[in-house]
C-alpha positions in Angstrom: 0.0 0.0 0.0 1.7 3.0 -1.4 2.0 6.0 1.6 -0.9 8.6 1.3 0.8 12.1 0.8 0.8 14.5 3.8 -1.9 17.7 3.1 -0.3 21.1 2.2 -1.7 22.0 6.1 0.4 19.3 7.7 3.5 20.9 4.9 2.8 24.3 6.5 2.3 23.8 10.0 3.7 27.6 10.8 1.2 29.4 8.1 -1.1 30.0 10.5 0.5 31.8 13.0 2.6 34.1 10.4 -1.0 34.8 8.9 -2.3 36.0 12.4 0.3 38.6 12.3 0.3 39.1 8.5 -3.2 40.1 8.8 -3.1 42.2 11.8 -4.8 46.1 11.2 -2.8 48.9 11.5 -5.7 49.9 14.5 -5.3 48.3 17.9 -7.2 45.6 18.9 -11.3 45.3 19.7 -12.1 47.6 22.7 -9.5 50.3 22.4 -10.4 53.8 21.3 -8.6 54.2 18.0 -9.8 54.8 14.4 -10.5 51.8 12.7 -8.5 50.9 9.5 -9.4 48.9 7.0 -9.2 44.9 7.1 -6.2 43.4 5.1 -6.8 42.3 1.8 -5.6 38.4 1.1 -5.5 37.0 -2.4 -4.7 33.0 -2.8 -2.2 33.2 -5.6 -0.9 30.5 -8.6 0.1 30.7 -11.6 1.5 28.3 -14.4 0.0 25.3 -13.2 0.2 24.1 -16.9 -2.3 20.8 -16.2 -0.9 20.2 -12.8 -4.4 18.7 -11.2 -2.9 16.8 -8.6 -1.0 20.4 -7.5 -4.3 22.2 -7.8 -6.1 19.7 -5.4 -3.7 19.9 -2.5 -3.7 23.8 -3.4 -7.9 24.4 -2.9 -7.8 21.5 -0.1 -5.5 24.2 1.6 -7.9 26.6 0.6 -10.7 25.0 2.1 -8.9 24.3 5.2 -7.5 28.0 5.7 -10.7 29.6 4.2 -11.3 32.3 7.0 -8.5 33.9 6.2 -8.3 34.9 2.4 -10.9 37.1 0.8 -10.4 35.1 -2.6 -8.0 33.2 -5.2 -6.7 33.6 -8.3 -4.5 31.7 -10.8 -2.5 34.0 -13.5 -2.7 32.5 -16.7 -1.2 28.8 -18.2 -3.8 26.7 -16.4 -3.3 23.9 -19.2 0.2 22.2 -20.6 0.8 22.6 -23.8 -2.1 24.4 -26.1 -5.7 24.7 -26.2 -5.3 20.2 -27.5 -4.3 19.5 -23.9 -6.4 18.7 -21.2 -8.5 21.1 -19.6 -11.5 18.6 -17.9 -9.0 18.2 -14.7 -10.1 21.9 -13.8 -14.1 20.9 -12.8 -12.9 17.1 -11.3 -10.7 19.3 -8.9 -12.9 20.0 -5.4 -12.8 23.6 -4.7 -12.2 24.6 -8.2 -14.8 27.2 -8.4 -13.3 29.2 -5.8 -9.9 30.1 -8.0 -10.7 32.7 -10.4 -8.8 32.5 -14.2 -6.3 34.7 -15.6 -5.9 33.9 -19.2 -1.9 32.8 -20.2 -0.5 32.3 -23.6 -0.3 28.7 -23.3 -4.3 28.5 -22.7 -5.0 30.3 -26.0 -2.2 28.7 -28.0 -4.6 27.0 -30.7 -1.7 24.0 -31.0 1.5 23.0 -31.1 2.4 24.7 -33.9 2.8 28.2 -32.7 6.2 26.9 -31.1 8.0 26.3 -34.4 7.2 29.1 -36.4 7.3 32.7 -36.6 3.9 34.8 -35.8 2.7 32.8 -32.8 -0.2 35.1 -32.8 -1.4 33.5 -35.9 -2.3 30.2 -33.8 -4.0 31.9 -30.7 -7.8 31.6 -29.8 -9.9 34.1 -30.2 -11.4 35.9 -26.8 -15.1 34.2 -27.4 -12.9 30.7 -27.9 -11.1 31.5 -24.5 -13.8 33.1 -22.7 -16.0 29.4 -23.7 -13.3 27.1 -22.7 -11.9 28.6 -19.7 -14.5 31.0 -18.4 -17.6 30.0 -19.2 -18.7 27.4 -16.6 -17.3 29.2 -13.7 -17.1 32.9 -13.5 -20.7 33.4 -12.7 -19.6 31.5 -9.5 -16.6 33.9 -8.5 -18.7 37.2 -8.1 -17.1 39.1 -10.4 -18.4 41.9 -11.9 -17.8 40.7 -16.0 -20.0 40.6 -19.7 -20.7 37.6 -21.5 -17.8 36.6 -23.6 -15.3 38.6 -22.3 -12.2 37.3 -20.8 -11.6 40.3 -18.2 -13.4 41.3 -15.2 -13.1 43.2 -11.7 -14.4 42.3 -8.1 -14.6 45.5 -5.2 -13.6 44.3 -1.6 -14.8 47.6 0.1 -14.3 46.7 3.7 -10.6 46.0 2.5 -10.4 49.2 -0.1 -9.3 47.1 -2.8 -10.4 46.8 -6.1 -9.0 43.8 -8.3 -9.1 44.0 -12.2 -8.1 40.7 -13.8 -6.9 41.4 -17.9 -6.4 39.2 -20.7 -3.0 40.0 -22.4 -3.5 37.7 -25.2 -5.8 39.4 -27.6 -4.4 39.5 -30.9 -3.2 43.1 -31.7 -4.2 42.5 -35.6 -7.4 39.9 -35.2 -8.8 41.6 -32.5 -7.9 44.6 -32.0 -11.5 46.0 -31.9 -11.5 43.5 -28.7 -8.3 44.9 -26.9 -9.4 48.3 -27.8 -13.0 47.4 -25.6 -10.8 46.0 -22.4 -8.6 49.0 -22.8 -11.5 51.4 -22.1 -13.0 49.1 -19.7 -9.9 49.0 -18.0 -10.0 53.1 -17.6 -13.3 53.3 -16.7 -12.0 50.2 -13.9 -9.7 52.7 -12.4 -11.5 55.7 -13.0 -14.2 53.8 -10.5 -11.5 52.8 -8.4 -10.4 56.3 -7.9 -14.4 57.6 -7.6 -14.8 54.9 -4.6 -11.2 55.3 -3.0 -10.0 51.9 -3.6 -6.4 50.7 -4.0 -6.0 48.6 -7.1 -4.4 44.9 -7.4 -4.1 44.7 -11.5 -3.4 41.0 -12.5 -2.1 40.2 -15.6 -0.2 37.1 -17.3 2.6 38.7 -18.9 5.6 40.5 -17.5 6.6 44.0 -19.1 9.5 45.0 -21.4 12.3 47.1 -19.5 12.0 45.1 -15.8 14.8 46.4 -13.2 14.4 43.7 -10.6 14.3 45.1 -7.0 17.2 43.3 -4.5 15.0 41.0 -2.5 15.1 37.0 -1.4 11.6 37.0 -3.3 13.8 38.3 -7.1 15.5 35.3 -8.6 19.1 36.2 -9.3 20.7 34.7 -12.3 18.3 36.2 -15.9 15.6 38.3 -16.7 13.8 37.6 -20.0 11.1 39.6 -22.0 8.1 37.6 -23.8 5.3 40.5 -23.5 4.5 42.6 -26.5 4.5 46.4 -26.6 0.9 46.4 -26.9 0.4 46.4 -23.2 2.0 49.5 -22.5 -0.9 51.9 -23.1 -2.2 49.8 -20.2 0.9 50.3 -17.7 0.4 54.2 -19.1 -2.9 54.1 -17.8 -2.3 53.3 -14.6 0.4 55.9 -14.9 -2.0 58.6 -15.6 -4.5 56.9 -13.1 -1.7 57.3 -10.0 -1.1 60.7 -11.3 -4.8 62.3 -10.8 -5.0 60.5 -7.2 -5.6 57.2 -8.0 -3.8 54.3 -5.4 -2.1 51.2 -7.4 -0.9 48.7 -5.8 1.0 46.2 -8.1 1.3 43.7 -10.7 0.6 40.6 -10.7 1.8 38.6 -13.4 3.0 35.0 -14.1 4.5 33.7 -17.1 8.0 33.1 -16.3 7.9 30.3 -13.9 10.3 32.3 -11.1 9.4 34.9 -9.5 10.5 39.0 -9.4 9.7 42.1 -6.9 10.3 44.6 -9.7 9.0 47.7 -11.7 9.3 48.9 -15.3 12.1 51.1 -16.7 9.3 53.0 -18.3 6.5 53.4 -15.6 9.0 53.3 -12.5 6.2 54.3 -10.0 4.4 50.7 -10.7 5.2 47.6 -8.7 5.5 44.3 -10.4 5.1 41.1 -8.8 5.6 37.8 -10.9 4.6 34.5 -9.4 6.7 31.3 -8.8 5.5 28.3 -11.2 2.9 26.7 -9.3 2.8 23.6 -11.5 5.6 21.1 -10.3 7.2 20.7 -13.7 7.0 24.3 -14.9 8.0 25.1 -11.4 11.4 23.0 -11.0 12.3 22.9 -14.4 12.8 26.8 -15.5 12.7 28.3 -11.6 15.3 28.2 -9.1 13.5 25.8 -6.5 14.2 21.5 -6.2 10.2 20.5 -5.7 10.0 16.9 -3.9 6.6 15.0 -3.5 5.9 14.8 0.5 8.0 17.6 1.5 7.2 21.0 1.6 8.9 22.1 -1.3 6.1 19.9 -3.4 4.2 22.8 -3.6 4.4 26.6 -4.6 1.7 29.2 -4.1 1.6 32.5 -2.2 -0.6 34.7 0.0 -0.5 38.3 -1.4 -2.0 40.7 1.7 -2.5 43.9 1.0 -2.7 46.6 3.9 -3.9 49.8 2.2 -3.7 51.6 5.4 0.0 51.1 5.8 1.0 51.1 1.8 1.9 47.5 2.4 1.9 44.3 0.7 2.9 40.9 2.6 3.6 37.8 0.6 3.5 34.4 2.6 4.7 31.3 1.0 2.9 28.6 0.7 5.2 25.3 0.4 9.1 25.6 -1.5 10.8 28.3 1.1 13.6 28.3 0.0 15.5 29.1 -3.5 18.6 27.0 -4.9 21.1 29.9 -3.5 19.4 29.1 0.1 17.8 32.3 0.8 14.9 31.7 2.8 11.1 32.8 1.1 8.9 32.7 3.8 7.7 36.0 3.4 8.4 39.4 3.2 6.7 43.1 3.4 7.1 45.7 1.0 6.1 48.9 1.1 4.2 48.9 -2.4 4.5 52.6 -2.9 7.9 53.5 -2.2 9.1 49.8 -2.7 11.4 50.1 0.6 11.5 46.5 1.8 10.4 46.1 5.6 11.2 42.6 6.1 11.8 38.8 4.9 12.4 36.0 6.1 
């Protein structure tokens, strides 16, 4: 009789305790005669699972298990392996499925293999109704989301935290569809321009990295290369949150996926906007282009993180879930950053 795995609880017997602290308001506790801040915003975040259902069920049994204290979750993009001709049923036989929200990632619309050997990848990609059916259909209604038929982005207000989180596609085709990215573009401004009406601090999620990244010097910012795969199309977005942060508006970060390590960072360009990148969630994806060994039974078999956001303190916490630890040996059990000046407060 083979061993039964141990749960990503039993993995993490100390996330509960750092969590307590990590979600600690700035006010003092029930009783005393302070003004009241706003709760702590928690997002459950994966990316790049890449088909990795067995990953994804230890992940939303964690979820399940730890539910009090996260307000939602999120994967950002590259949900299946390959292309659109892998397997995507794993996603609704997964308990607790319908309570991760989906990014789109260029390997979810990559229409098949094809688009690896030959110039104009966007050539092979679905089209946002194609995407929208396949990935987005069955399940949005269930996350709460404020979203239209057939469209691929969406937002979600947490008011009691003052966070508004707006979830883009980045793989539109700029030729195809650009009638389609021009629509998210000026939903996206009207997103923010709500945002700033209502006072909320926005958490943009998006798959792709930007062009120009200078890494910030952290134990979260893998050392050795930093790559660019993200078109110049997406720009006008990063210059609208520029002009959004420039009338008022509060911006928190970026979170994108895509390159299977993970970077505190901003862009060359916009430096006044944070960039987060997720870890690869997915074991494969995760161990074979990150920096982290992943071993079945031991903590390091899975990779997921716990973004907080404290907009009364300018803060945002990330707590690992699973590998804590790089291949140089620096420690990732978390760290705090203060997202609008990007002075790093601690890690551990």
């Amino acid at each position: 009789m083979s061993k039964k795995e141990p749960t990503t609880a039993e993995l993490n017997p100390d996330f509960e305790d750092i969590m307590l602290q990590a979600l600690r308001p700035k006010n003092a506790p029930e009783g005393c005669h302070f003004e009241k801040e706003p709760k702590p915003f928690s997002l459950f975040c994966m990316a790049d699972l890449h088909g990795d259902g067995e990953e994804l069920g230890y992940l939303t049994e964690f979820y399940n298990h730890y539910e009090k204290y996260f307000n939602g979750a999120l994967c950002v993009g590259d949900i299946i392996c390959d292309s659109a001709l892998s397997d995507f049923t794993y996603w609704g036989k997964t308990p607790g499925h319908e309570k991760v929200m989906i990014a789109i990632g260029n390997h979810d619309t990559l229409r098949d293999h094809k688009g690896w050997v030959v110039p104009g990848v966007w050539e092979y990609q679905l089209s946002m109704r194609e995407a929208y059916d396949r990935y987005q259909k069955d399940f949005i209604a269930g996350w709460d989301v404020v979203y239209e038929e057939g469209k691929t982005y969406y937002y979600k207000d947490y008011p009691e935290n003052r966070v508004k989180l707006i979830v883009l596609d980045c793989m539109l085709n700029p030729e195809k569809e650009k009638e389609a990215d021009d629509e998210q573009f000026d939903w996206f401004k009207k997103a923010l321009a709500d945002a700033k009406e209502k006072d909320l601090s926005v958490l943009a999620a998006y798959h792709y990295q930007c062009p120009n990244v200078v890494k910030i010097d952290c134990n979260f910012t893998d050392i050795d290369k930093l790559e660019h795969f993200e078109t110049l199309e997406s720009m006008r977005y990063r210059q609208a949150v520029d002009d959004f942060m420039s009338e008022g508006g509060k911006f928190v970060c970026w979170l994108c996926g895509h390159l299977h390590w993970e970077i505190f960072g901003y862009c060359r360009d916009f430096p006044k906007q944070l960039i987060r990148c997720i870890c690869g969630t997915g074991r494969w994806s995760g161990e074979a282009t990150g920096f982290m060994t992943r071993k079945n039974g031991r903590r390091s078999r899975d990779a997921a993180d716990v973004a907080v956001v404290d907009t009364s303190t300018e803060t945002q916490r990330i707590v690992r879930v699973g590998a804590n630890m790089d291949s140089y040996m620096r420690p990732r059990n978390g760290i705090t950053i203060n997202y609008k000046t990007f002075e790093i407060i601690s890690e551990f």
